[in-house]
C-alpha positions as CSV (number, residue, x, y, z in Angstrom):
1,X,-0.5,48.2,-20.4
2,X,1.8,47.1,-17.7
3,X,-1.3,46.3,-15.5
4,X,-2.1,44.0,-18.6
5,X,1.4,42.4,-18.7
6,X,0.8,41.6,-15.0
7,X,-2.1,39.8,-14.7
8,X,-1.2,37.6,-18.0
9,X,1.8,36.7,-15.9
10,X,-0.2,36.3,-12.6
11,X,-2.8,34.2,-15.3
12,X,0.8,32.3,-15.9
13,X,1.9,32.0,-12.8
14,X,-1.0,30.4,-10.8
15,X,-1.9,27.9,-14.1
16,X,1.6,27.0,-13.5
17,X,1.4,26.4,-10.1
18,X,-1.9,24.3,-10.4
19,X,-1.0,22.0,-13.1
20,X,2.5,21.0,-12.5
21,X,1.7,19.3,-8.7
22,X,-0.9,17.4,-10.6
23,X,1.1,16.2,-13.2
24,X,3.7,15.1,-10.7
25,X,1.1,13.5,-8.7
26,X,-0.4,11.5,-11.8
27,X,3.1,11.0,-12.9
28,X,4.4,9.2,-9.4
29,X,1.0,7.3,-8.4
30,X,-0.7,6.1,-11.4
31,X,-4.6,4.8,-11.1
32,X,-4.2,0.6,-10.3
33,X,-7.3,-0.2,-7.9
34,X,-7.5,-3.8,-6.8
35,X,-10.4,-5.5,-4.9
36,X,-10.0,-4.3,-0.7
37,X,-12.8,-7.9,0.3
38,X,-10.1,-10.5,1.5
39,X,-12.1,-13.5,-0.5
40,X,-11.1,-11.4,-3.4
41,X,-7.4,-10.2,-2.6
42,X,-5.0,-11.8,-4.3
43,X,-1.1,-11.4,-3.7
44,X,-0.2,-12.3,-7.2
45,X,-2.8,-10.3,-8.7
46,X,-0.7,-7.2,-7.4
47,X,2.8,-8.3,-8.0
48,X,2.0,-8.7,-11.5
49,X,-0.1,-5.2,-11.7
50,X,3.0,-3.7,-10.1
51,X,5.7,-5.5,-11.8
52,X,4.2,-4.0,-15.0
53,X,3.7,-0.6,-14.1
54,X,7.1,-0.2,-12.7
55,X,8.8,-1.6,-15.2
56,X,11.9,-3.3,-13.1
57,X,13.9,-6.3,-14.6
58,X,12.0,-9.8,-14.2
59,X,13.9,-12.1,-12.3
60,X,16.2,-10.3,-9.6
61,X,13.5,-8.5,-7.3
62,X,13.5,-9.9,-3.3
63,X,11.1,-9.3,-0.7
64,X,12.0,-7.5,2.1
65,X,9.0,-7.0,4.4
66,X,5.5,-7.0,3.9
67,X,2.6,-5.7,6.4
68,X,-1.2,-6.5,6.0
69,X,-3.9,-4.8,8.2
70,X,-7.6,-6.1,7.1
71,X,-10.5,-4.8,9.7
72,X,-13.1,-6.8,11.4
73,X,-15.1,-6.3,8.1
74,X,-13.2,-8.5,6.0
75,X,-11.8,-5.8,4.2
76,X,-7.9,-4.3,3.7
77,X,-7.3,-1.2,5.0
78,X,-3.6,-1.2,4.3
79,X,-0.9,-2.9,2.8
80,X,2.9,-1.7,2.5
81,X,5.5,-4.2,1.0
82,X,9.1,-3.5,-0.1
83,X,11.7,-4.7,-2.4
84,X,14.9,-4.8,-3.6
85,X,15.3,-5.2,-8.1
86,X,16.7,-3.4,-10.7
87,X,15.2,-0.9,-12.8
88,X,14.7,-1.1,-16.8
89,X,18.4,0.4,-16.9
90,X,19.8,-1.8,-14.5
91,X,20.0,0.6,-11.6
92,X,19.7,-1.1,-8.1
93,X,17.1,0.6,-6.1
94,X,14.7,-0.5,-3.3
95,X,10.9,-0.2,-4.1
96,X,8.2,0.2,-1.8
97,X,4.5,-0.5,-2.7
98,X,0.9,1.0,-0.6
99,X,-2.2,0.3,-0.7
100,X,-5.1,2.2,0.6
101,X,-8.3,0.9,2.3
102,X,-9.9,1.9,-1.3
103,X,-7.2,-0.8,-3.1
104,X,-5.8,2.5,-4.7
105,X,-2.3,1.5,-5.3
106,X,0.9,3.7,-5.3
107,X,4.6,3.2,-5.1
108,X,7.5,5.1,-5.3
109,X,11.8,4.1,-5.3
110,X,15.1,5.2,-4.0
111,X,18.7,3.8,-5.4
112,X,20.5,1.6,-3.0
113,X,23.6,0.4,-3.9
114,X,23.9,-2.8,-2.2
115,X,22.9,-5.9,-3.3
116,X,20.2,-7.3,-1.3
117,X,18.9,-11.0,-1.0
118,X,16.1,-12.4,0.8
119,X,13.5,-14.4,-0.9
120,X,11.9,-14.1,-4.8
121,X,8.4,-12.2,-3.3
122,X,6.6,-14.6,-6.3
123,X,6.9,-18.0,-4.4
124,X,5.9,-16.6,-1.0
125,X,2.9,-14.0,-2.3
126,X,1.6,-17.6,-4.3
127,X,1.9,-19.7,-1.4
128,X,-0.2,-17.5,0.8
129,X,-3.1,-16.5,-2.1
130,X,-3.1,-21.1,-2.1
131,X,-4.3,-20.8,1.8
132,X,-6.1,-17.9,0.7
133,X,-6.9,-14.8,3.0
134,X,-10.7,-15.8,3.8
135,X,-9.8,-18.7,5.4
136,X,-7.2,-17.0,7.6
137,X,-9.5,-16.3,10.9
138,X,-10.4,-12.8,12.3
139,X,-10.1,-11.8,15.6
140,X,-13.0,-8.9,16.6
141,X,-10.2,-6.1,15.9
142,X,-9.4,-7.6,13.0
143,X,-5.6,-9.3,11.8
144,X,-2.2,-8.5,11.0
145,X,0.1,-10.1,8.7
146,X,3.2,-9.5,8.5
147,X,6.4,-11.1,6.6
148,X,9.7,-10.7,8.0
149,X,13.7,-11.9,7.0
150,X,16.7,-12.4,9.5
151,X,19.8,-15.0,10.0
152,X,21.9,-15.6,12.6
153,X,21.1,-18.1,15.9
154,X,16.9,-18.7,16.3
155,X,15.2,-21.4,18.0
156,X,10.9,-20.9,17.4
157,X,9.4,-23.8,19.7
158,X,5.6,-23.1,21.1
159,X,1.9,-24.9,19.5
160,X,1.8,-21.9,17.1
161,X,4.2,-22.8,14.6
162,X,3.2,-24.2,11.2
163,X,4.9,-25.1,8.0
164,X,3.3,-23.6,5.0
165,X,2.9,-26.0,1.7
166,X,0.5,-26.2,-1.2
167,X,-2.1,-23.8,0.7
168,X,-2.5,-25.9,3.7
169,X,-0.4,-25.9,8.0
170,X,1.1,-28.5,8.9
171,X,2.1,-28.2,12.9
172,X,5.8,-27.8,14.0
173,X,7.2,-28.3,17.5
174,X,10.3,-26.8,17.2
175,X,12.6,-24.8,14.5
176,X,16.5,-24.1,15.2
177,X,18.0,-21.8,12.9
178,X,22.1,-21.2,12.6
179,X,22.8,-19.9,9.8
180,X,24.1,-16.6,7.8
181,X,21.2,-17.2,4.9
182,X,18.4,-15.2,5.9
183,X,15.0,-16.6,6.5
184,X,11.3,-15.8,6.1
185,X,8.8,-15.5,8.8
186,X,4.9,-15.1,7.7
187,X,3.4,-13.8,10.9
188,X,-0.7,-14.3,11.1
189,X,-1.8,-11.9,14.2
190,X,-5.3,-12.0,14.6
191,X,-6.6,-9.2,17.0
192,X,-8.9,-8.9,19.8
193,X,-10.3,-5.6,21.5
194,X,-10.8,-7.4,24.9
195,X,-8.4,-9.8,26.7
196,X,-11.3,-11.9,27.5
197,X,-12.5,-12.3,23.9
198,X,-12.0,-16.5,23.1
199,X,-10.0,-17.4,20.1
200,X,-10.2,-17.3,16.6
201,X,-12.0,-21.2,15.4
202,X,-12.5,-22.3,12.3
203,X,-14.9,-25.5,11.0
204,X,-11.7,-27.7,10.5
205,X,-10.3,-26.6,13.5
206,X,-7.0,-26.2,11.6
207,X,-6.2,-23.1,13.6
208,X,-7.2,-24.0,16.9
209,X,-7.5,-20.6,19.5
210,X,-4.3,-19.8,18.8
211,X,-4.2,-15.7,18.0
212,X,-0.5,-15.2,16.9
213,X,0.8,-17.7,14.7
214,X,4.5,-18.1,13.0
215,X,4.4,-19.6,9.1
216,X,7.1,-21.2,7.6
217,X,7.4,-21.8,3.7
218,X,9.4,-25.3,3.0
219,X,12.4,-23.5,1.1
220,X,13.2,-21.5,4.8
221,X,13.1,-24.3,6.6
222,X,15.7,-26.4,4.1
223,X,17.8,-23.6,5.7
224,X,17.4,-25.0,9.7
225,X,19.5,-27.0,11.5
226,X,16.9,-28.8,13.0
227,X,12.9,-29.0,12.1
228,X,10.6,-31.4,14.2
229,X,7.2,-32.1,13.5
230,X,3.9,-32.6,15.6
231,X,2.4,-34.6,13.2
C-alpha cells in the first residue's frame, strides 16, 4: 500500500516537474515567426506583431537600441531591439524583443521606473523598411545595423554620412550636435572577411565603397546646431 502511495506521488511529482517549465516557456515566448530573407523583412511588420502580443499602451513606447545581424546569404540571423512603454496597467517597464535566425520571435520585460525618451520606434522602423533592407549592400561577411541614441557635444564629418528621407541618402559633409535632446544614429556596417576585399557597389552607385555608414532621419537632425550638405 505505501509502495502504491509512493509511486502515485513519484507519478505526481515528475508530471509536475514536466509540464509546468513548458507552460512557462509557452507562457513567456509565444509562437510569432516572421520571414528571416531581407527582401521580405519588414520593420513594421514586427512592431505591429509585437505591439499586439504584448499588449503595452499605444502611443508612449521609445526606441532605445536596436541591432541587426543578416549573413552573406541574405538572411537574418539575429535581431535584438529594446524599449521603453507602459504596460496595459500603466506600469513603466523596459521591453526587449529577439529574433532568431528562424524569425521565431520572443520577448520578455523588467519595471523601470524612470521615464525614458528617445525617439517613437514607428517613424524610424518605417523609414528604414522605405529604403528597404535588399537594397542595403552586403559585404562577404555579411552587415550589421545597428541604431543608437546619445546627446551632449558631437561633431560626425567624413564621406559616409547620409540623411535618411522618404527611403532614399542624401550625402552630408558635416553634422554638429550640442544639445541635451538625444539623437538617433542608424549605423549600416557591412562586413568583409579579408582587409583586401573591395567595397560594397550598387547599380546606382548610391553607396559608393563605403563599408560603414552613419544614417540620419530628418527629425534628429532638426536637433543640430549645424547640418551641411554635399549635394
Amino acid at each position: 500500500m505505501l509502495k502504491s502511495i509512493k509511486s502515485k506521488l513519484l507519478t505526481i511529482i515528475v508530471c509536475i516537474l514536466v509540464i509546468l517549465p513548458v507552460t512557462l516557456l509557452q507562457g513567456c515566448t509565444r509562437e510569432i515567426t516572421v520571414p528571416v530573407e531581407l527582401s521580405g523583412f519588414s520593420l513594421v511588420n514586427v512592431w505591429k506583431l509585437m505591439e499586439k502580443a504584448i499588449g503595452d499602451q499605444p502611443g508612449n513606447e521609445q526606441l532605445l537600441s536596436l541591432t541587426i545581424f543578416a549573413g552573406a546569404d541574405g538572411k537574418i540571423s539575429a535581431m535584438d531591439y529594446w524599449f521603453y512603454g507602459l504596460d496595459s496597467k500603466g506600469t513603466p517597464k523596459i521591453y526587449t524583443v529577439n529574433m532568431n535566425s528562424r524569425g521565431q520571435l520572443s520577448w520578455y520585460a523588467n519595471v523601470n521606473k524612470e521615464a525614458l525618451f528617445r525617439t517613437p520606434p514607428l517613424p524610424v522602423f518605417t523609414e528604414i523598411d522605405k529604403i528597404g533592407f535588399s537594397s542595403i549592400p552586403l559585404g562577404t561577411d555579411g552587415m550589421e545595423i545597428d541604431i543608437k541614441f546619445q546627446s551632449g557635444n558631437a561633431t560626425y564629418a567624413d564621406p559616409k554620412l547620409y540623411e535618411l528621407k522618404d527611403g532614399a541618402l542624401r550625402p552630408l559633409k558635416q553634422v554638429v550636435f550640442r544639445t541635451d535632446n538625444s539623437w538617433g544614429t542608424i549605423i549600416v556596417d557591412s562586413k568583409f572577411k579579408n582587409k583586401n576585399d573591395s567595397g560594397p557597389t550598387t547599380s546606382s552607385g548610391s553607396y559608393g565603397s563605403n563599408v560603414y555608414q552613419s544614417w540620419f532621419l530628418s527629425a534628429d537632425l532638426a536637433k543640430a546646431e549645424n547640418v551641411e550638405y554635399l549635394q
